[in-house]
N, C-alpha and C positions, 0 to 999 in steps of 0.2 A: 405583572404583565397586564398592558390594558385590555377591558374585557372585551373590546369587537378581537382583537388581536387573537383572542384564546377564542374565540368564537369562529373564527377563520380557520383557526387549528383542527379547533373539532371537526370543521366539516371538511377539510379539505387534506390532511396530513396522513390519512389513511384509509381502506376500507374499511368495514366490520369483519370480524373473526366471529368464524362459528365459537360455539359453546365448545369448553376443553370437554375433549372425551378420554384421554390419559386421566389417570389417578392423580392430583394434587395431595400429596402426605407432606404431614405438619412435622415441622422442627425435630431434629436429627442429626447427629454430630457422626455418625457413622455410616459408612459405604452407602449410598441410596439403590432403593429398589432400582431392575430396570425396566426401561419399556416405560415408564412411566415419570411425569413431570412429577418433580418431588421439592418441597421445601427445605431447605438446610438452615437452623438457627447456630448461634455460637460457631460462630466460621471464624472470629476474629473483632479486630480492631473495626468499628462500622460507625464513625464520627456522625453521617447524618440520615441513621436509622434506616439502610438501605434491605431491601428483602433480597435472598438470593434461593433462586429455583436453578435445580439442575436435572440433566437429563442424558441417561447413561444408557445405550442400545444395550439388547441382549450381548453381540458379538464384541461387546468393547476389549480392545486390547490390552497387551499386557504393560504399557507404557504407551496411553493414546494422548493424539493431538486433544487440543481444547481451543474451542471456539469460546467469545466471550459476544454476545446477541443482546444488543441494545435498544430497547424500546423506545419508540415516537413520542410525544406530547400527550397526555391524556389517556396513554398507553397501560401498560402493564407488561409483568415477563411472561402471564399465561397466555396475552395476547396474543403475543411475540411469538409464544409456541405454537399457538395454532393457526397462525395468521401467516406464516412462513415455512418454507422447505427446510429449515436447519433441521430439524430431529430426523425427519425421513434420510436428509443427505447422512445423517450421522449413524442411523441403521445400515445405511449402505455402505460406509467406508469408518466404521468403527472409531470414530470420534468420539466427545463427551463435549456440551455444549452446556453452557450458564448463561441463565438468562437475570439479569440484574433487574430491579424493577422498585422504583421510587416510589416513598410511601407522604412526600409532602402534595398539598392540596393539586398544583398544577400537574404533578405525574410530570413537570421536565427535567430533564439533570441540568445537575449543576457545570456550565462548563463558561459562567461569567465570575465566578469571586477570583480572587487573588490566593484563594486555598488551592484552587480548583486546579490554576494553571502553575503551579508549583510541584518539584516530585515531592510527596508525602507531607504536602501542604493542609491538610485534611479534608471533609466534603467527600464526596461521592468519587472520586480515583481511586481512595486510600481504600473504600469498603469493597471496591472493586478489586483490586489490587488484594483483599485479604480472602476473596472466594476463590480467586485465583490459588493463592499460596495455600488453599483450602481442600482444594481440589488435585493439584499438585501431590500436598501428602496425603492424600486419601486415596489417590490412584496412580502413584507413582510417574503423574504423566512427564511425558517428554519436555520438557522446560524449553529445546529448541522450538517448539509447533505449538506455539500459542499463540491463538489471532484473534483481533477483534473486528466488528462489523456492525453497523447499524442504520437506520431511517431516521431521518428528520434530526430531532436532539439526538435520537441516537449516531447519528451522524458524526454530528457534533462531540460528541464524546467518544467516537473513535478515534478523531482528530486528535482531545486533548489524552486523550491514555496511550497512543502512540509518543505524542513529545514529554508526556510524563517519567514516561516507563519504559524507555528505548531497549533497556535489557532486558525486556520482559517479551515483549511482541517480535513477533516473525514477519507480520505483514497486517495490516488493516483494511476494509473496505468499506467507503464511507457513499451511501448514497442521500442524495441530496443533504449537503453538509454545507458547513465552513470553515476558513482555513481555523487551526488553531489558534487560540487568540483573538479571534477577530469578537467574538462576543463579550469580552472583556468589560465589566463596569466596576465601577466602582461606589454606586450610592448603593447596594444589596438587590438591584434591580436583577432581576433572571431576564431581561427583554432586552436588546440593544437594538434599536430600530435603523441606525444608521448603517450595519451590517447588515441586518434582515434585508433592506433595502438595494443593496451592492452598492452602495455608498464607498464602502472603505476600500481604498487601492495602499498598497505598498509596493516600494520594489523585494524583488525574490531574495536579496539580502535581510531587508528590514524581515519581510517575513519567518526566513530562516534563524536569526536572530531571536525572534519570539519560542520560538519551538528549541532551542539551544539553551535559554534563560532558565528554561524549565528544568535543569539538570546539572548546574552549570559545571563546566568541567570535564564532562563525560566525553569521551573519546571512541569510545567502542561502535562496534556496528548500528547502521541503523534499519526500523523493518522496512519492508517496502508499502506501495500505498495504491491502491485503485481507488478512482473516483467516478461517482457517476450525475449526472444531471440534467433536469427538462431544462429547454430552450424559453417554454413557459411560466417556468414556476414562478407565482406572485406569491409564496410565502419566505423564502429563502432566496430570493433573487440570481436566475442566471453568471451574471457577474464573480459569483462567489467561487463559479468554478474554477473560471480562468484566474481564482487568487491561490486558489488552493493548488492550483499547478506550479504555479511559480514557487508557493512555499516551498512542497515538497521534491521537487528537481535540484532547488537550491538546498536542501536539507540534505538531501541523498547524494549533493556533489556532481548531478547529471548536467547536460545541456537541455533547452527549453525548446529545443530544434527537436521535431519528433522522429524518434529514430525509424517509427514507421505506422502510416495510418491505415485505417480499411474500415469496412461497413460489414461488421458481423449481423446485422439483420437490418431489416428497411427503414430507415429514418436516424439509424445509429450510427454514429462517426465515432470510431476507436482511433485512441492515438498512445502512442508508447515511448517512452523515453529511456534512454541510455542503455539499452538493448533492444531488440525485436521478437524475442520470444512470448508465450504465456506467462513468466513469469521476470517480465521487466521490473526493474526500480519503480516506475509510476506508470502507473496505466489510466487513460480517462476516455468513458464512455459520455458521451454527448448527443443527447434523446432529442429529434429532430420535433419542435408541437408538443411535450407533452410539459404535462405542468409537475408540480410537487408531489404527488403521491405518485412519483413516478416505477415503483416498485410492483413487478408483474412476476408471474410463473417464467420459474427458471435463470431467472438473475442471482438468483445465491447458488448455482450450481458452475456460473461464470466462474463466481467471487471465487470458490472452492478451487475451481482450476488454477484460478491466481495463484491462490495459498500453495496449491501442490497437493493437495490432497485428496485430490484423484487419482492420480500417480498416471495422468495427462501430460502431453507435453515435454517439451526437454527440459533440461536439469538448470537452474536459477542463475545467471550469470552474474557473481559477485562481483562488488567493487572494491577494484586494488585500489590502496592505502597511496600509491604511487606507482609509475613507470618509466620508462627512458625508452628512447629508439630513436635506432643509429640507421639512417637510411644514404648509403651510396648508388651512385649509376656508373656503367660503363658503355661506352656509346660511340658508335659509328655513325655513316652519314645520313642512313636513314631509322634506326634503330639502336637500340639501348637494352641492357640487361640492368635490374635494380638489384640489390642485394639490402635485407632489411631485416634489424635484429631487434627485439623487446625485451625487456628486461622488468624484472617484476622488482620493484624497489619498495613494496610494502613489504609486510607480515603476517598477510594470511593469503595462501595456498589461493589460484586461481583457476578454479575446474568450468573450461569452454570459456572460449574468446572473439572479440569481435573486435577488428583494427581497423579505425576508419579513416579516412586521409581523402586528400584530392588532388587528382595528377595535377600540373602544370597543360596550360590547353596545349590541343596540338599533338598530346599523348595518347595512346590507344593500347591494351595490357592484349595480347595476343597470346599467349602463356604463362602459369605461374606453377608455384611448386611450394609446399608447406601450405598450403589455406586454399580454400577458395574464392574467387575474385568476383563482383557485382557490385555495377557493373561494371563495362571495361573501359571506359572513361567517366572525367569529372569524377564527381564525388563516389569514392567506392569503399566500399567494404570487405574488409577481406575476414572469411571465419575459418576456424582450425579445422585440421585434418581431425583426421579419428584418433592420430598418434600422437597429437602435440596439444592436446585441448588443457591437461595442465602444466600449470607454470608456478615452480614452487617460491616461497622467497629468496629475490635475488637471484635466481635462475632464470636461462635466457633460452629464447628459439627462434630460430631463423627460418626465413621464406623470402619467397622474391619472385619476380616477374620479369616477362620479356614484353617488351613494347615498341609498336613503332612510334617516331615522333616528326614533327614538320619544322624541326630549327631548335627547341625547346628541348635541351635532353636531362634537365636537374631534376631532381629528386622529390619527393613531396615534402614539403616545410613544418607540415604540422599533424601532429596524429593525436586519435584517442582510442581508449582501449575499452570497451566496455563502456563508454560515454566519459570517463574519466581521460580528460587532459595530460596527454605523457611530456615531459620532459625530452625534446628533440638534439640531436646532435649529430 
């Protein structure tokens, strides 16, 4: 990395952290104290010599989630622990949180070699990936509620340990990052300037493509993803965000149309894709003025809502595998009844639903039955009753509405279920 480059880092990618007042204890292959930041050696396979600290509340449960908290440039994971809400969140909601913490001279992770951006490529995933599996058998935790999260490179390597590790992670949250890939070199350089810059565009294929290679074959679920970034940032360039949207929309099978925006505090533009709950496919927070160390009190307690592990919010709206819907009308001369069926043509169970379609103009929904309607023309939304929220494989449920219309009484042409594309008929 050139040296103004790492000299811009230091001064601008973070604040200073008080001094750790938790107990750091040295190397240890069994249970760690709690309450207290602890070192773990002999955790596993650790190709480029990574340190891992972890941090266990008193209340931790009997099968708890695991956060994986990834430190900045010039960082550290004691940093990380005292420079951040993850321990305190994790005393409150009985989590167990690893902080990974790079022992080469710039303190960045690796998320440029061609190891890096491979699953079990080696480099810094793989030693991550073995705290994980560390932690795992050491505390039985829950293999579904592992997330990862981080600043700046740490950013950056939540991106690549999301498309590394897709069966490994629940959901990531990356602030001020890039998309996957985009840091990518190839002379051994840790620096891509042409990224840092927002130089690099792809389209949301090319990009999902990148995060697919990493795995190649793999079919199974993927986690979900929050993204956050200043409007200002000169070190990771604004640009990066709008890449990283496109990635993971395309990654997660969404549309890039946001299924719902809003201003959770002043200067902040939320946007959500392929649902509208706390816990969408992609979520991206867009900080109005602020630059790169855009990280304040109370944004990992957002992230945490994301993840669910507040037990905030309604329940994760998966995405089906596939669907079908069969939409007829029956119509008089100034009014119509629609009758409209869904069909779950995936393979895994979908618990809460959101159908969204757009009348023919001219149409207006006056009553419906099975979901509720918003709004009640143009593009609307219909979400499930309390009785029909799930829909098992290849099982169907019906709903429908009454409408008036002005000549126009056909049916809507095109639907999506949860942001995923059904198959109309």
């Amino acid at each position: 990395m050139p040296a103004t480059l790492l000299a811009l880092l230091v001064a601008a990618l973070f604040v200073a952290v008080p001094t750790a007042s938790a107990r750091t204890e040295a190397a240890r292959t069994e249970a760690a104290p709690t309450a207290a930041l602890t070192e773990i050696t002999g955790f596993g396979n650790n190709p480029s010599n990574l340190q891992m600290y972890l941090y266990v509340p008193d209340n931790v449960t009997a099968h708890p989630a695991v956060v994986v908290a990834v430190h900045y440039c010039t960082g550290s994971g004691p940093a990380l622990y005292n420079g951040t809400e993850w321990a305190r969140l994790a005393d409150a909601h009985s989590f167990v949180v690893i902080y990974p913490s790079v022992t080469r001279s710039s303190k960045c992770f690796d998320v440029s070699s061609p190891q890096a951006l491979k699953r079990g490529g080696g480099s810094d995933p793989v030693g991550i990936k073995s705290m994980i599996d560390w932690t795992v058998r050491t505390y039985s935790a829950d293999t579904a509620r592992i997330y990862a999260t981080g600043i700046s490179s740490g950013a950056m390597m939540t991106n690549v340990l999301l498309g590394d590790y897709p069966d490994v992670f629940a959901a990531g949250a990356a602030f001020s990052g890039v998309p996957f890939g985009c840091f990518a070199t190839t002379d051994g350089s840790e620096w891509n300037s042409a990224c840092s810059g927002g130089t690099v565009t792809r389209t949301p294929q090319q990009w999902g493509d990148l995060v697919r290679a990493a795995y190649p074959g793999y079919t199974g679920p993927r986690p979900r993803m929050q993204v956050w970034h200043g409007t200002e940032d000169d070190v990771l360039r604004y640009p990066n965000f709008g890449e990283e949207i496109k990635q993971w929309t395309n990654v997660l099978g969404v549309s890039q149309t946001p299924a719902a925006t809003d201003t959770p505090a002043p200067g902040w533009t939320r946007t959500r894709y392929g649902a509208t709950g706390d816990r969408a496919p992609v979520e991206a927070i867009s900080l109005q003025g602020v630059g790169h160390n855009l990280y304040a009190t109370g944004m990992a307690a957002r992230a945490l809502t994301f993840f669910g592990l507040d037990s905030s919010g309604p329940a994760p709206q998966p995405q089906p595998g596939a669907c079908k819907v069969t939409a007829t009308t029956n119509a008089w001369s100034t009014g119509l009844t629609a009758s409209v069926t869904v069909t779950n043509t995936g393979t895994s169970t979908i618990n809460g639903w959101q159908l969204a379609f757009t009348l023919p103009a001219g149409q207006t929904i006056t009553n419906g039955w099975g979901a509720t309607y918003s709004p009640a023309s143009g593009a609307v939304t219909a979400t499930n009753a309390t009785y029909n929220g799930t829909i098992a494989p290849n099982a169907s449920v019906s709903i429908g509405y009454q409408a008036d219309h002005s000549g126009n009484s056909a049916a809507p042409g095109a639907f999506t279920l949860n942001g995923q594309a059904c198959t109309a008929s």
